[in-house]
C-alpha positions in Angstrom: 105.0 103.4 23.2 105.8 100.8 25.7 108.7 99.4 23.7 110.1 102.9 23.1 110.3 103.8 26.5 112.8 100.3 26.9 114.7 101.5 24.2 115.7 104.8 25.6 116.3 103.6 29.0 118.8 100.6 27.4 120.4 103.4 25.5 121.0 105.6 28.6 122.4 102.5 30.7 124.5 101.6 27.4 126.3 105.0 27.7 126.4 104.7 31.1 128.6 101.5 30.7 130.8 103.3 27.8 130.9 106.4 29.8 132.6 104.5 32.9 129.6 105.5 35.1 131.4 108.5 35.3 134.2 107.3 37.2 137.3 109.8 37.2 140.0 109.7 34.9 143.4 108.3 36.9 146.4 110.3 36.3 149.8 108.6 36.2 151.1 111.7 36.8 149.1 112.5 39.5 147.2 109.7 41.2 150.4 106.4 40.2 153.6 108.2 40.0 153.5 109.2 44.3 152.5 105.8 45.0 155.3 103.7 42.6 157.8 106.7 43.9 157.3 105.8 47.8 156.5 102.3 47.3 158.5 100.8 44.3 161.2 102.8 42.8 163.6 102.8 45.5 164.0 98.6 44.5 163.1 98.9 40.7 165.3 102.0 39.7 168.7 101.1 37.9 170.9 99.3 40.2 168.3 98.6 42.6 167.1 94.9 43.5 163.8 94.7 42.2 165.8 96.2 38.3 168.7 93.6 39.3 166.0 90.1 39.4 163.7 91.3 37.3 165.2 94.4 35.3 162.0 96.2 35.7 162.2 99.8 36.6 159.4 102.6 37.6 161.6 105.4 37.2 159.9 106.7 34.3 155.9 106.0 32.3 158.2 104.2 29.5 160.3 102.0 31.5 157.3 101.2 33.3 155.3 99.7 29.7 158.7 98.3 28.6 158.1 96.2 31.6 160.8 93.1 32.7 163.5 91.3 31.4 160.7 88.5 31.8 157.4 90.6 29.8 155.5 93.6 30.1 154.0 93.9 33.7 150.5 96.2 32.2 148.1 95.1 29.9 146.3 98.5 29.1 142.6 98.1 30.0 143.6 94.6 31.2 144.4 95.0 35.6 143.5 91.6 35.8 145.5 90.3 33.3 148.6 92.8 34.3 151.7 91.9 36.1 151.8 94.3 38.3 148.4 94.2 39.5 148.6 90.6 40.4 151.4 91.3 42.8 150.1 94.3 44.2 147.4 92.6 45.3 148.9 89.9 46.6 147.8 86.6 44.0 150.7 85.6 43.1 153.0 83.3 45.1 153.8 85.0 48.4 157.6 85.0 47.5 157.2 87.6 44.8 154.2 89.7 45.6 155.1 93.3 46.0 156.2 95.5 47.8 158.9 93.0 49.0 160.6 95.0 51.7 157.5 96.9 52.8 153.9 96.9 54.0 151.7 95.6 51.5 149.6 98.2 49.8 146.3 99.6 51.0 143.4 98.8 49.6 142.4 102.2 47.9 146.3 102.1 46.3 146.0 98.8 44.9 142.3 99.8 43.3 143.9 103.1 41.8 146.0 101.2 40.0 143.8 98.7 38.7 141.7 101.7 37.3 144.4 103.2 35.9 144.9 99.9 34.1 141.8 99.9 33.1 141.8 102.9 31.7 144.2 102.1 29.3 147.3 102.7 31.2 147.8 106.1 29.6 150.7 108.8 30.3 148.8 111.6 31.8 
């Protein structure tokens, strides 16, 4: 009886963990788009100077995955592995972390992100 009862409760906290704890679903529509539009787009749109050294723009959900002349910036379900995350945060070397001409990010931004990254980085 004993051993049934562990069962069930390693089942629950196993659906739990595949569930996502019940964390919300991040919209790129919704939740990224308003942050890369006032915070990165006006640098990495065509012609700007974040497309010109790294040929990355945000002005769209594709050219965002097709990433830089240099690689993709996301790794769906990957933040800490992802580009973009990296220099959002601020871990990379201090001359290309992002945003360049700006404040950097605030905290809850920079964690949006990184869920959205997580959760697979989908067009929604």
């Amino acid at each position: 009886m004993h051993a049934i009862r562990i069962i069930r409760v390693v089942s629950v906290l196993a659906l739990l963990i595949v569930a996502g704890c019940g964390e919300q679903e991040v919209s790129f529509k919704n939740d990224v788009v308003p942050i890369l539009q006032a915070r990165c787009v006006s640098c990495h749109k065509q012609g700007g100077s974040g497309y010109i050294a790294s040929g990355l723009s945000m002005e769209s959900y594709d050219n965002l995955m097709k990433g830089t002349k240099f690689g993709p910036v996301i790794i769906p379900g990957y933040s800490f592995s992802s580009t973009l995350q990296i220099l959002v945060e601020h871990k990379a070397d201090s001359s290309i972390n992002m945003p360049k001409q700006m404040p950097k990010l605030p905290q809850d931004q920079v964690e949006l992100i990184g869920r959205w990254i997580n959760q697979g980085a989908k067009d929604n």
